[in-house]
C-alpha positions in Angstrom: 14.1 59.9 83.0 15.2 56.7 82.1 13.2 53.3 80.4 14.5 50.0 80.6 13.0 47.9 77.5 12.5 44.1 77.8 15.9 43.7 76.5 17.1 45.0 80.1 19.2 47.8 78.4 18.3 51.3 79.8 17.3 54.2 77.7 17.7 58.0 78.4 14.2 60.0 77.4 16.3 61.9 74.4 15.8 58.7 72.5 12.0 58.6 72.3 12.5 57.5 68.5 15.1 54.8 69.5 12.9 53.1 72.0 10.1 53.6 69.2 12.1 52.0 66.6 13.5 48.6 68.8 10.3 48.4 70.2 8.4 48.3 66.5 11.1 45.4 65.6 10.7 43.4 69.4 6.9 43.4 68.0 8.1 42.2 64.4 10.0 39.7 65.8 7.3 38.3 67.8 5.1 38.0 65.2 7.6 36.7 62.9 8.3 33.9 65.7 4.3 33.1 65.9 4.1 32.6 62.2 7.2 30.6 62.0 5.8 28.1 64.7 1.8 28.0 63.1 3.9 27.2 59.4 6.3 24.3 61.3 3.1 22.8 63.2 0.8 22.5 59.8 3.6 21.2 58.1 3.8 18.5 60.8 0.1 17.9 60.2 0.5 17.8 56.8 3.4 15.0 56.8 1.4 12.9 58.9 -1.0 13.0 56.7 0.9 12.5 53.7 2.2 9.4 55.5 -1.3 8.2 56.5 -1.8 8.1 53.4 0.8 6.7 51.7 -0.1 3.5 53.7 -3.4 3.3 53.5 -2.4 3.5 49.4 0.0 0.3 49.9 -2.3 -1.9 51.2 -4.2 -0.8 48.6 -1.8 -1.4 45.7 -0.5 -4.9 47.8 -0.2 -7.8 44.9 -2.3 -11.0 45.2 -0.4 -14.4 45.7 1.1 -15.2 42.9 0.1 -18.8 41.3 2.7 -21.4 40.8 3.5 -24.6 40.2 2.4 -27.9 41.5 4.0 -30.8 41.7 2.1 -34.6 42.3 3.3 -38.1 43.0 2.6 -41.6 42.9 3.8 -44.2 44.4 3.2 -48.2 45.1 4.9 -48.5 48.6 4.7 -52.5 48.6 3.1 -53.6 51.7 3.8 -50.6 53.9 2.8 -52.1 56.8 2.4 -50.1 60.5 3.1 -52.7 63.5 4.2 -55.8 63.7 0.3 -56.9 65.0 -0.6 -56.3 61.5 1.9 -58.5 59.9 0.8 -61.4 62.1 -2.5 -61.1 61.3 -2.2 -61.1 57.7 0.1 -64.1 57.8 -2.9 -65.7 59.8 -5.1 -65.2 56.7 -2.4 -66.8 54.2 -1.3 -63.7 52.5 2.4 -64.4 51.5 5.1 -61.9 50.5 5.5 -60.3 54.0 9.0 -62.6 55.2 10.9 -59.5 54.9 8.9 -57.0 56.9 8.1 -58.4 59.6 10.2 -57.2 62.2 9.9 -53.8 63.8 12.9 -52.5 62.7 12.8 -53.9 58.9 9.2 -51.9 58.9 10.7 -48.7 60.3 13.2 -49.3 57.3 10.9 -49.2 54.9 9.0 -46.1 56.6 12.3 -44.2 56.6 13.2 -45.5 53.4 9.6 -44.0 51.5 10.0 -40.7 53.4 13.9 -40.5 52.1 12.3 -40.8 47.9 9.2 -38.7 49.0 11.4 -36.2 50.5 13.4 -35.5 47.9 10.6 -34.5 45.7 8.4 -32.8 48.3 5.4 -33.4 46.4 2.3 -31.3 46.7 -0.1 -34.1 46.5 1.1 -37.2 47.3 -1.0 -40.8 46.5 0.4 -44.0 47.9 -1.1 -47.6 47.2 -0.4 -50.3 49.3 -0.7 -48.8 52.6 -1.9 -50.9 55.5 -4.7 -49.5 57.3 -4.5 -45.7 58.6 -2.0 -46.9 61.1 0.7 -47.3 58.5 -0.5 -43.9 56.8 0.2 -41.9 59.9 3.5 -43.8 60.9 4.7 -42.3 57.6 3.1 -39.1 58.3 5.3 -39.0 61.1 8.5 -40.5 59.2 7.9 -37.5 56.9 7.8 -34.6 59.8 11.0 -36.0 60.8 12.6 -34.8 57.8 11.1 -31.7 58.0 8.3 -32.0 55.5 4.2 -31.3 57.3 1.7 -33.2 55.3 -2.5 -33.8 56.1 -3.1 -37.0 55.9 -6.4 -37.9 53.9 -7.2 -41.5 55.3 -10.5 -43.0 53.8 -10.8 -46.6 54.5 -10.2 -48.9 51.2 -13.2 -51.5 50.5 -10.0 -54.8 50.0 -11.4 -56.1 53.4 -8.7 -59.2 52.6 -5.6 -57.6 51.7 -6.5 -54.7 53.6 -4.0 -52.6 51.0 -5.4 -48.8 50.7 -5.1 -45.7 48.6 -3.7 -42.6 50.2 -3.7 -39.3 49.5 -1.7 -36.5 51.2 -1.3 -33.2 50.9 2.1 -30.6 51.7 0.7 -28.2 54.4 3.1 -25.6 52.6 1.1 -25.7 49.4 -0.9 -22.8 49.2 -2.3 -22.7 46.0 -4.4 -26.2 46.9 -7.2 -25.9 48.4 -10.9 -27.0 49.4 -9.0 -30.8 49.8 -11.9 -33.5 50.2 -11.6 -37.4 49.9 -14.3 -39.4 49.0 -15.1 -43.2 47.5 -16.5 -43.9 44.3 -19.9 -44.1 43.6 -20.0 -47.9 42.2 -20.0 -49.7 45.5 -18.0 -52.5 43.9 -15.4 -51.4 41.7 -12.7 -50.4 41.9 -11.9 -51.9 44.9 -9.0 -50.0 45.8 -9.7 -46.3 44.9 -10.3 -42.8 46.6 -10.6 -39.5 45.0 -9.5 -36.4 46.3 -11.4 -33.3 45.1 -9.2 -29.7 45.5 -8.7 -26.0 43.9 -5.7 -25.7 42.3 -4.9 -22.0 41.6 -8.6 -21.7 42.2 -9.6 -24.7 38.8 -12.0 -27.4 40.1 -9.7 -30.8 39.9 -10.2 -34.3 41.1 -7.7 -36.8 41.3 -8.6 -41.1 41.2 -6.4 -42.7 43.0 -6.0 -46.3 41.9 -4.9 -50.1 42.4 -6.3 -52.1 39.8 -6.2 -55.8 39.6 -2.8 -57.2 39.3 -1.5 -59.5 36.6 -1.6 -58.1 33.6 -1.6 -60.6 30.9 -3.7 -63.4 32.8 -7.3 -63.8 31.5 -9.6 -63.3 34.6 -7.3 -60.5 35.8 -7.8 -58.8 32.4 -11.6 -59.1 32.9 -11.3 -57.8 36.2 -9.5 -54.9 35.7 -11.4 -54.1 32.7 -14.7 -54.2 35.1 -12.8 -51.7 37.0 -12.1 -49.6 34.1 -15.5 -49.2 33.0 -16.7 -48.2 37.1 -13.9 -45.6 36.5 -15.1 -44.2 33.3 -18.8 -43.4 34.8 -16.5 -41.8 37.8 -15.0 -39.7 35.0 -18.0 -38.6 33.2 -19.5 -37.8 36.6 -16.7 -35.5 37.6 -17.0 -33.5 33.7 -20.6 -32.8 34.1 -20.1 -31.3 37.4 -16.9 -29.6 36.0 -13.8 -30.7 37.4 -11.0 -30.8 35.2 -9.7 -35.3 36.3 -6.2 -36.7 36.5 -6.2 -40.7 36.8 -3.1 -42.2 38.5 -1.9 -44.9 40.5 -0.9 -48.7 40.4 -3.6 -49.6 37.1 -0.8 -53.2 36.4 -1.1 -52.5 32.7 0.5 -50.9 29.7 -0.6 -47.9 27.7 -1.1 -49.0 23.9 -0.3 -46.1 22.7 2.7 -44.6 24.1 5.7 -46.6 24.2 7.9 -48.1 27.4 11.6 -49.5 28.0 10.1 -52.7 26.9 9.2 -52.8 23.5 8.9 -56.3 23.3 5.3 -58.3 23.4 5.9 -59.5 26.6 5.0 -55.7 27.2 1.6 -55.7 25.2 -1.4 -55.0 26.7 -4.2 -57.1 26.3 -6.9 -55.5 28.2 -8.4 -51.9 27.0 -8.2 -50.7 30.6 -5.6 -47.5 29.7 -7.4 -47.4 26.4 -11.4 -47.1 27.7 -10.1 -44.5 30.8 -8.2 -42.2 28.2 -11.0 -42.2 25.4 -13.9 -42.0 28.4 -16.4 -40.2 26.6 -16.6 -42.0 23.2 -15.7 -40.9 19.7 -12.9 -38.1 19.1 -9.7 -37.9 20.6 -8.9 -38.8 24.2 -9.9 -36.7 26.8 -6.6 -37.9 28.8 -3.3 -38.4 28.2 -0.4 -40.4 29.4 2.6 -38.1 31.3 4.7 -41.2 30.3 5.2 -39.5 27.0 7.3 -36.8 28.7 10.0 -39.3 30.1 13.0 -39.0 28.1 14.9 -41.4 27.2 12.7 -44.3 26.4 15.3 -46.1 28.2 13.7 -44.7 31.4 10.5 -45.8 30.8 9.9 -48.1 33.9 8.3 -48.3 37.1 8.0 -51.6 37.7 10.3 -55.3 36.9 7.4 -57.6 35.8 9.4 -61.0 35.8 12.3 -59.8 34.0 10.8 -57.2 32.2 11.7 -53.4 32.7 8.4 -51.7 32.2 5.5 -49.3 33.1 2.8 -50.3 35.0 2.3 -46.9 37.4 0.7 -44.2 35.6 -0.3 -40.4 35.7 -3.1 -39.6 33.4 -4.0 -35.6 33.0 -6.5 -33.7 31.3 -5.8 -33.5 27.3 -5.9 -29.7 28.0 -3.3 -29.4 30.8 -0.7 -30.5 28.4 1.3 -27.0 28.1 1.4 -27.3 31.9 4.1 -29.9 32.2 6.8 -28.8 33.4 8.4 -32.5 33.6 7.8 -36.1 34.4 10.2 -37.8 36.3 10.5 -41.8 36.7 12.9 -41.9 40.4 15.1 -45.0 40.2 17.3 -43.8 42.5 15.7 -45.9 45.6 16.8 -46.7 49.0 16.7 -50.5 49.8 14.1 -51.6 51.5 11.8 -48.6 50.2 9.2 -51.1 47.6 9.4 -52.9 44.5 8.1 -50.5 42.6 9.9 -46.6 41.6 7.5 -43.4 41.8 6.4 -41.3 38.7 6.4 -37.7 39.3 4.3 -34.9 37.5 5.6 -31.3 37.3 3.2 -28.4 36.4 3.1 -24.8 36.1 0.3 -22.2 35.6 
């Protein structure tokens, strides 16, 4: 008798106990085989798992956006005007100063010639005063995306019906940390006449910014009045914006010098002899001044100046922060590198870090 095992091999019956014995291990084998496959598939199971996880746990663990610096601008563009329709008509009303500008390509000029300085800065919030109507604001807009730079344009309307010169604010669209951006008027309904403020979180801190132009002239008796009038509508902006708890920066054209902290011009042609700077630092009375001048951080005194008031290498664009923001500066910075054409006046830039 012969028996053939699954292995094919055949067996005589003499060796009962050998076909015993390889058929116990065939059974071993099998079994070893089954365990070996139920181990590999819960290990499977178990990596998934492990991996499932693991994920879940990074997005867990993933760090918040870190805060960072922020950078703001001012400058006095000088008539930057948007067609040559507007130039005509301003001539019509006897407003002077405009020769220069008032041929399409001399504006473009100055358009390219603004977006070269504001470019090289990339501010984070930008404020320009003597912009033209919204048409010149978005003409620049567009001068700006040219060289690469996406800004939102914040265009309120000024209340200068005659010189039609505005205050704009703008924002980079690549500045994360700002937001909650609203532009809004004053709440005197006279002065100043020239002013918007822009409301914002900045790494989450309620801040407002006053744009200004204040009356020019700085040394001539019913422009000191003037602006001094417009000081004082600023000052019940300022208290307004404390009690409801935003931390206020002041800046802008405001065509007069800080008593306190020093310029190129140390001469008395440089004197101020209105308390405009003076009554916005020191707004709520008694103590120290709840603002201070970034002018201070501009070294050398050398490179003190924004402006060339007739002759004189001076200061009268200014960036006025929040006494407590002072370990935030990172730098102030006075450009007088500028292109032709660009204005008569050279921007002031405020660095900060949180």
């Amino acid at each position: 008798m012969h028996l053939e095992l699954f292995s094919g091999e055949s067996f005589a019956s003499g060796d009962n106990y050998n076909i015993l014995f390889l058929t116990f291990l065939g059974h071993v084998e099998m079994k070893h085989l089954l365990l070996t496959t139920i181990a590999a598939v819960l290990l499977v199971g178990w990596g998934e798992a492990q991996q499932s996880s693991s994920s879940v746990e990074v997005k867990k663990t993933e760090p918040l956006p870190e805060e960072s610096g922020v950078s703001i601008m001012t400058f006095n563009t000088e008539w930057l005007l948007g067609s040559q329709t507007q130039v005509e008509a301003l001539k019509k009303k006897g407003i002077w100063g405009l020769e220069d500008k008032d041929t399409e390509s001399e504006i473009e000029q100055q358009h390219q010639s603004v977006a070269t300085i504001v470019a090289r800065h990339a501010p984070d919030i930008l404020c320009l005063q003597e912009v033209i109507n919204e048409v010149a604001a978005k003409r620049l807009q567009k001068a700006l995306q040219g060289k690469g730079l996406q800004y939102a344009l914040h265009f309120l309307e000024s209340r200068d019906t005659y010189l039609e010169q505005d205050v704009v604010f703008l924002t980079n669209k690549s500045s994360g940390n700002i937001t909650n951006i609203k532009a809004s008027h004053p709440i005197d309904p006279v002065y100043p006449s020239k002013c918007v403020i822009l409301t914002c979180l900045i790494n989450g801190e309620q801040t407002a910014i006053i744009g200004l132009h204040l009356k020019a002239v700085p040394t001539e008796p019913s422009a000191v009045a003037k602006r001094e009038k417009q000081a004082d509508a600023v000052v019940k902006q300022l208290n307004r914006l404390s009690v409801a708890g935003y931390a206020t920066l002041v800046l802008g054209d405001l065509n007069d010098w800080d008593p306190v902290v020093p310029d190129a011009d140390p001469s008395e042609q440089a004197t101020p002899t209105s308390q405009a700077l003076k009554k916005m630092k020191d707004y709520v009375p008694g103590g120290d001044n709840e603002l201070v001048n970034s002018l201070k951080w501009v070294e050398p005194m050398e490179k003190r100046y924004t402006y060339n008031y007739k002759g004189s290498k001076t200061v009268l664009d200014h960036i006025l922060l929040p006494l407590g923001w002072q370990d935030r500066v990172s730098g102030v910075t006075i450009d007088h590198d500028r292109p032709d054409g660009a204005s008569d006046h050279w921007p002031v830039i405020l660095d900060l870090s949180w």
